[in-house]
C-alpha positions in Angstrom: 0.0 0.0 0.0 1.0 3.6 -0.8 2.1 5.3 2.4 0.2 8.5 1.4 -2.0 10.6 3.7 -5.4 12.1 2.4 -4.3 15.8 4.9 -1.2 17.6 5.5 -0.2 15.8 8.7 3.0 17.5 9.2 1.1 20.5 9.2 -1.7 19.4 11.4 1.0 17.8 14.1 2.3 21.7 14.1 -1.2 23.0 15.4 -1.1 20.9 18.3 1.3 22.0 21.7 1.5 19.0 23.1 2.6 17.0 20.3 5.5 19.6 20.2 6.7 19.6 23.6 6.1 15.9 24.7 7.7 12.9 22.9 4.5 10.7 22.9 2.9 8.3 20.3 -0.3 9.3 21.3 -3.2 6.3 20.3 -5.8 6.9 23.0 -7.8 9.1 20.9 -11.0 7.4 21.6 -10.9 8.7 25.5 -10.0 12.0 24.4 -7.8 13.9 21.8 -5.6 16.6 22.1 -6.2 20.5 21.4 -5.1 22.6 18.7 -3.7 26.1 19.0 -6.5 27.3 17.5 -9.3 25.6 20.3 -6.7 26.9 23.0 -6.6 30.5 21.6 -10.6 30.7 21.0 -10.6 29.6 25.1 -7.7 32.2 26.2 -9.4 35.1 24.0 -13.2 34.4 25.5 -11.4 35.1 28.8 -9.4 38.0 27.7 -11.6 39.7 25.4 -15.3 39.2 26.4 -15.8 37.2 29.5 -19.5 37.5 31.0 -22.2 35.6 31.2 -24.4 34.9 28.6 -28.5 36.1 27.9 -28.7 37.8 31.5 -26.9 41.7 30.8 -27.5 44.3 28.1 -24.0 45.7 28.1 -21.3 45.2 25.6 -19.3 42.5 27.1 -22.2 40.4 27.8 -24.0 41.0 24.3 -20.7 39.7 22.8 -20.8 36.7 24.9 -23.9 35.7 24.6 -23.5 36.0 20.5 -20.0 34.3 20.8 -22.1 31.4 22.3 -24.5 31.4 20.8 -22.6 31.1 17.3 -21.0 28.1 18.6 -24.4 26.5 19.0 -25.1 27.4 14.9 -21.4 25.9 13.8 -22.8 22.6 15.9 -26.4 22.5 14.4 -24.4 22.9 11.0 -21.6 20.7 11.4 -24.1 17.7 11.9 -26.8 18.5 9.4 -29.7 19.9 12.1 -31.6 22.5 10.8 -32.4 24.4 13.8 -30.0 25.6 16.2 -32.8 25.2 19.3 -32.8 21.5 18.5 -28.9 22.1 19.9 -28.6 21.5 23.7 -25.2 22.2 25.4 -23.9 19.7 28.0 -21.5 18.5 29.6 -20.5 15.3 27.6 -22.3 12.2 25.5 -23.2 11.0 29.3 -25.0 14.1 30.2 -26.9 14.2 26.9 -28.0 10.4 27.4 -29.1 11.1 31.0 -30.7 13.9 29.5 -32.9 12.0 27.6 -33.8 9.2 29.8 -34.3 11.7 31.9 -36.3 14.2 30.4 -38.0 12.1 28.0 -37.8 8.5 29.4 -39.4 9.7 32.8 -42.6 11.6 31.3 -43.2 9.0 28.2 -42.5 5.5 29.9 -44.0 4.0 32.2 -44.2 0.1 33.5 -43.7 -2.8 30.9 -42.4 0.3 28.3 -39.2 -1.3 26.8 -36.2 0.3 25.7 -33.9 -1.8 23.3 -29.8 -1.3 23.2 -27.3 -3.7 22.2 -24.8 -5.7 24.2 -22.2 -2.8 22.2 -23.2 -0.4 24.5 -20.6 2.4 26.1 -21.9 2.6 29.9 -23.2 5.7 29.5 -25.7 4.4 27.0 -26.9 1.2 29.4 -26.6 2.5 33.3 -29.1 5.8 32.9 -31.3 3.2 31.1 -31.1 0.7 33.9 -31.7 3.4 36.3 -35.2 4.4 34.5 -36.2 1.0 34.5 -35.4 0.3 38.1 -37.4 3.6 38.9 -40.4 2.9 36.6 -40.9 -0.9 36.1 -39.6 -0.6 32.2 -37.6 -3.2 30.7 -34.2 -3.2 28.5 -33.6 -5.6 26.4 -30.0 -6.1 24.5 -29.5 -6.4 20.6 -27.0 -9.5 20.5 -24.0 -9.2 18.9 -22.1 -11.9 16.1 -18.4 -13.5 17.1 -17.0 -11.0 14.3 -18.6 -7.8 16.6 -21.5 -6.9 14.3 -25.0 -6.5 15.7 -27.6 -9.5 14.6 -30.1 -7.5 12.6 -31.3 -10.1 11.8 -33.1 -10.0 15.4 -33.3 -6.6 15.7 -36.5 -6.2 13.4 -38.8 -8.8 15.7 -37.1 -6.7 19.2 -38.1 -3.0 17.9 -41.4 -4.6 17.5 -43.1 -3.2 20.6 -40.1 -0.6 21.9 -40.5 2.7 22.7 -36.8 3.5 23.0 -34.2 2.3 20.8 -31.0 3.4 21.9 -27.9 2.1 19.7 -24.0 3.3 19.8 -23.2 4.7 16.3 -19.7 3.0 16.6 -18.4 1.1 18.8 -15.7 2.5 21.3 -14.4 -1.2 21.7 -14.7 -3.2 18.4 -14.6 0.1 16.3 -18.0 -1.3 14.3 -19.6 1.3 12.6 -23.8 0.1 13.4 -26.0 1.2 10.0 -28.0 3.5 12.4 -30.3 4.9 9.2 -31.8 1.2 8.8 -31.8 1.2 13.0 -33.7 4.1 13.0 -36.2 3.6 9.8 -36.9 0.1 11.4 -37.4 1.5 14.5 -40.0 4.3 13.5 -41.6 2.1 11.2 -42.5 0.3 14.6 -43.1 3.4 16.3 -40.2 3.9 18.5 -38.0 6.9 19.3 -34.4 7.0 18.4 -31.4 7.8 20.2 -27.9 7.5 19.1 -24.8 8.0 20.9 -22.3 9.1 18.2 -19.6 9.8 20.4 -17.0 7.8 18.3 -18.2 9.0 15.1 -19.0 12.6 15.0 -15.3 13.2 15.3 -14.4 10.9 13.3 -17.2 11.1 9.7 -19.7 13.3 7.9 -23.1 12.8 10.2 -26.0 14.5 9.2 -28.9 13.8 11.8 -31.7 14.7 8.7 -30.7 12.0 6.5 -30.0 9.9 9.4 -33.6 10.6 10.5 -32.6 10.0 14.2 -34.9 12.2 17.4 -32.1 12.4 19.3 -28.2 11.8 18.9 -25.1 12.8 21.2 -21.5 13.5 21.6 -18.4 15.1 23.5 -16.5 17.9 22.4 -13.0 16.8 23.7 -13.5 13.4 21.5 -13.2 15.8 18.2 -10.2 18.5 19.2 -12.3 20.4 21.6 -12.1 21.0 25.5 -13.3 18.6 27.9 -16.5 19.4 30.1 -18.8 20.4 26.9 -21.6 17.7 25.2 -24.0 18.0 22.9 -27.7 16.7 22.5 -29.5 16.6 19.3 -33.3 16.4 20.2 -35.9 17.2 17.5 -37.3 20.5 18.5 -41.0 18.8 19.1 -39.5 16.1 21.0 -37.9 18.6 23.2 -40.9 20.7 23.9 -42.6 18.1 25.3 -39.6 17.2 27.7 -39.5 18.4 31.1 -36.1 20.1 32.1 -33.3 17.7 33.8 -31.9 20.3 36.3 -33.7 23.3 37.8 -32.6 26.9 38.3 -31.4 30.0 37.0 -31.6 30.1 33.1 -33.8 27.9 32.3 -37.0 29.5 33.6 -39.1 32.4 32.2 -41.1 32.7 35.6 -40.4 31.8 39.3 -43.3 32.9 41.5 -43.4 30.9 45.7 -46.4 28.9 43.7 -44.4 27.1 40.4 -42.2 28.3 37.4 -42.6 28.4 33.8 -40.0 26.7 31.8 -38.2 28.7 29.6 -37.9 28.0 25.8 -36.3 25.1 24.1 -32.7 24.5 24.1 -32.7 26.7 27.1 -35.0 24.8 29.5 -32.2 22.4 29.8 -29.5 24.8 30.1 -29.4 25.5 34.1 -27.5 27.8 35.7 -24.3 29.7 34.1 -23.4 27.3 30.9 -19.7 26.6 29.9 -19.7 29.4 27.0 -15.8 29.3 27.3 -15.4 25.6 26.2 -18.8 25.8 24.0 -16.7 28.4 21.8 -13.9 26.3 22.0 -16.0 23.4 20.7 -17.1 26.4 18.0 -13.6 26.8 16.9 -12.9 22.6 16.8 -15.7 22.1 14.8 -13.6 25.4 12.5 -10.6 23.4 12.3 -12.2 20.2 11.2 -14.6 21.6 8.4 -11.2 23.8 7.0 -9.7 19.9 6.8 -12.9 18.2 5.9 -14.3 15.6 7.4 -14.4 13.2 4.5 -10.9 13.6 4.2 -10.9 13.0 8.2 -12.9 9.5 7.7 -10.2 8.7 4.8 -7.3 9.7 6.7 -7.8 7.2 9.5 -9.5 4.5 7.5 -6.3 4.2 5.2 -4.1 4.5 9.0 -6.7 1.2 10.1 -5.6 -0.4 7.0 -2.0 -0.5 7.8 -2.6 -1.4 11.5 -4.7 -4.5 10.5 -2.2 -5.0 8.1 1.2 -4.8 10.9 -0.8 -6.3 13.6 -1.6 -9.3 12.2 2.1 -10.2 11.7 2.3 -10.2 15.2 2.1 -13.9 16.9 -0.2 -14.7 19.9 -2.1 -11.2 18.8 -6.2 -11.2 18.0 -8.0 -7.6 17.2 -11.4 -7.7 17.9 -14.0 -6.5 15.5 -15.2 -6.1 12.0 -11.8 -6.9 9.3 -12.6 -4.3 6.8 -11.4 -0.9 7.7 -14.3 1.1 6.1 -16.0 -1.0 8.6 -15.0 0.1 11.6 -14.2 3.8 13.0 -10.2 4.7 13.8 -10.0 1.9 16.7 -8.5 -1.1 17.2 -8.7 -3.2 20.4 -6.8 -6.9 20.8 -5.2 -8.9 23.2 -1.6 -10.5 23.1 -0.9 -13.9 24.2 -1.4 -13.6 27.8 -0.1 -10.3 28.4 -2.2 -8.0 30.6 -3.1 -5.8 28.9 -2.1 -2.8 31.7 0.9 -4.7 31.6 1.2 -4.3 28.0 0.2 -0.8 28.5 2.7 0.2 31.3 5.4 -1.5 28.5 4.6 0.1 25.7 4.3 3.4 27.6 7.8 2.8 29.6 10.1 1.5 27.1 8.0 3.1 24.1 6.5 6.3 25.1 3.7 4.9 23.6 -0.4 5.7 24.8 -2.6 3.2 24.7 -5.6 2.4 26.5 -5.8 -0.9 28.6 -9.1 -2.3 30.4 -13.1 -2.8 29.5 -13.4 0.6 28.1 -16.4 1.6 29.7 -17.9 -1.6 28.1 -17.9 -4.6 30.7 -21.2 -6.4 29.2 -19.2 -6.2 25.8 -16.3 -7.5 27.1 -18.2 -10.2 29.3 -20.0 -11.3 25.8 -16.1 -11.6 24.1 -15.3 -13.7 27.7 -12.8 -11.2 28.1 -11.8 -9.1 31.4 -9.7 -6.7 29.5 -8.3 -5.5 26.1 -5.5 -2.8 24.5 -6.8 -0.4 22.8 -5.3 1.7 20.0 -7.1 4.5 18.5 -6.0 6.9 16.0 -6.9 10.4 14.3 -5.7 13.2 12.4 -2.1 13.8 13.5 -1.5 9.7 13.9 1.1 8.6 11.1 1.9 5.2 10.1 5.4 5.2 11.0 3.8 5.8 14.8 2.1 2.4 13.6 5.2 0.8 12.6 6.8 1.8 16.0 3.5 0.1 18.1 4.3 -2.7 16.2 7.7 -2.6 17.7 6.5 -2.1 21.1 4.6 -5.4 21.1 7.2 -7.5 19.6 9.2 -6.1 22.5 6.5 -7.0 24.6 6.5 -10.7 23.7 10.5 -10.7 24.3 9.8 -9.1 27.8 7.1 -11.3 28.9 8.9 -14.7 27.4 5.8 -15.2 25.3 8.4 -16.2 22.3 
């Protein structure tokens, strides 16, 4: 295979601090990925320039605010294909968002013997806020199965949607790297009546998503997944859906009246919007979502899926190693998880880290069920994006041949 990349990577690794001042091979890009001058300036100049809360003054600093964050809610309704910027809530992270939902929707529309379908794929933050709703209400979950090769069974799918009222289904997962068809997901699903969630935490980042032609009520993710700061989330919730929701925190910001007898709720996204919101890191997000239309997110998605490529490629010269997940890279999202003989894999982790300066991620990923499915305790985790090269692929592949030597596997 031609060793070419689809972006300027030498010119992307530049952007980023970190990657100047630390000698790291950074591959843990699925927890969170690393900030670009341009995020970190948009953050420094908020605080410089125009600090003040947002929607509550009518001088200067806090009209520029207010638009500055406001503007960062548009760039997110655009950047995912939404078509009105009050179907854009801010939150914390993809958890929030989820809670959000079970929360806001799960506990007014549900009630005992409702079911709610996932799939035994699920990130934690897409099963325990579930589980909590149906401990609280009486509702039940059931689990899409998955195959050996880490794809759901669709074929099962269709007769389990059947009488759901929530189908809730990872876009990709954060583990296997599987990228799930959520347009049939959804279709199937409203054809049997049910309302969508998708927690696209591991693909927004990562490929085009446009939430029209994906049809989907609802759909999250994390800014600090895609180049932004950590501590902001998004919730995509059509704009009916969300009037109808009741508000997940009370407060300040979210009301239009308080009188001693009740309160009145104030309009949609703001309802859900308690307190004094995190404009700094929502213009941050604002400015990530800048960088990464200026590269292109087609050229994103082919950028990693040619780096998966080569990894599938190296690693499966490697004895005693098995990756998890689908075999075709245009399958799967930038993430590769496998084990190595019988290496822990936070011992494989500490070695690749210690002798290789190498970052990897090591444990159940915020996936136990997954992992208990795959009779595993454990995996490594590699996971790439924008500034990963493949000569930082060639030298994990030297790390865990070193890793075999170490631990006498051959």
């Amino acid at each position: 295979m031609q060793r070419t990349y689809p972006i300027d990577v030498e010119a992307v690794r530049e952007d980023f601090p970190l990657l100047r001042r630390r000698d790291v091979i950074y591959l843990d890009n699925a927890a969170t990925t690393h900030k670009p001058r341009q995020v970190i300036d948009a953050i420094r100049e908020f605080y410089e320039r125009m600090n003040a809360n947002v929607h509550r003054g009518v001088y200067q600093l806090a009209i520029e605010s207010t638009e500055a964050y406001e503007d960062a809610r548009r760039k997110v309704m655009e950047f995912i294909g939404a078509r009105d910027r009050r179907e854009i809530v801010f939150t914390r992270n993809t958890t929030e968002s989820i809670n959000l939902v079970a929360n806001g929707y799960g506990f007014k529309k549900l009630t005992r013997g409702s079911k709610v379908v996932l799939s035994e794929m699920e990130h934690h933050s897409n099963i325990v806020p579930w589980q909590i709703l149906a401990r609280r209400l009486g509702c039940k979950i059931e689990y899409v199965p998955i195959t050996d090769e880490g794809e759901l069974r669709y074929d099962l799918m269709e007769k389990m949607v059947r009488d759901a009222s929530v189908v809730s289904i990872v876009h990709a997962s954060n583990v296997l790297g599987t990228i799930n068809n959520v347009r049939e997901i959804v279709k199937l699903a409203k054809d049997n009546g049910a309302v969508t969630v998708v927690d696209a935490a591991q693909t927004v980042p990562h490929m085009p998503v446009d939430v029209g032609e994906m049809g989907v009520d609802f759909l999250a993710f994390s800014g600090h997944k895609m180049l932004g700061p950590m501590g902001i989330g998004v919730l995509y919730g059509r704009r009916e859906l969300l009037e109808e929701m009741d508000p997940f925190l009370g407060g300040g910001e979210m009301i239009r009246e308080v009188t001693l007898e009740g309160s009145r709720w104030n309009e949609v996204p703001w309802k859900f919007e308690a307190g004094t919101p995190n404009v700094a890191d929502a213009i941050g997000l604002g400015a990530a979502i800048d960088y990464l239309k200026r590269l292109g997110m087609d050229k994103v998605r082919d950028h990693e899926s040619k780096l998966v490529r080569y990894a599938l490629e190296r690693l499966r010269e490697i004895p005693h190693l098995r990756i998890y997940g689908p075999n075709d890279s245009y399958e799967r999202v930038g993430v590769l998880s496998f084990t190595l003989a019988d290496v822990h894999p936070h011992d494989l982790a500490e070695h690749l880290d210690r002798k290789f300066n190498i970052a990897i991620r090591a444990g159940h990923h915020c996936a136990m069920p997954l992992h208990s499915r795959l009779n595993l305790t454990a995996t490594s985790r590699a996971s790439f994006y924008i500034y990963n090269t493949y000569e930082e692929i060639d030298k994990l592949v030297e790390g865990l041949v070193s890793a075999l030597n170490y631990y006498k596997v051959i």
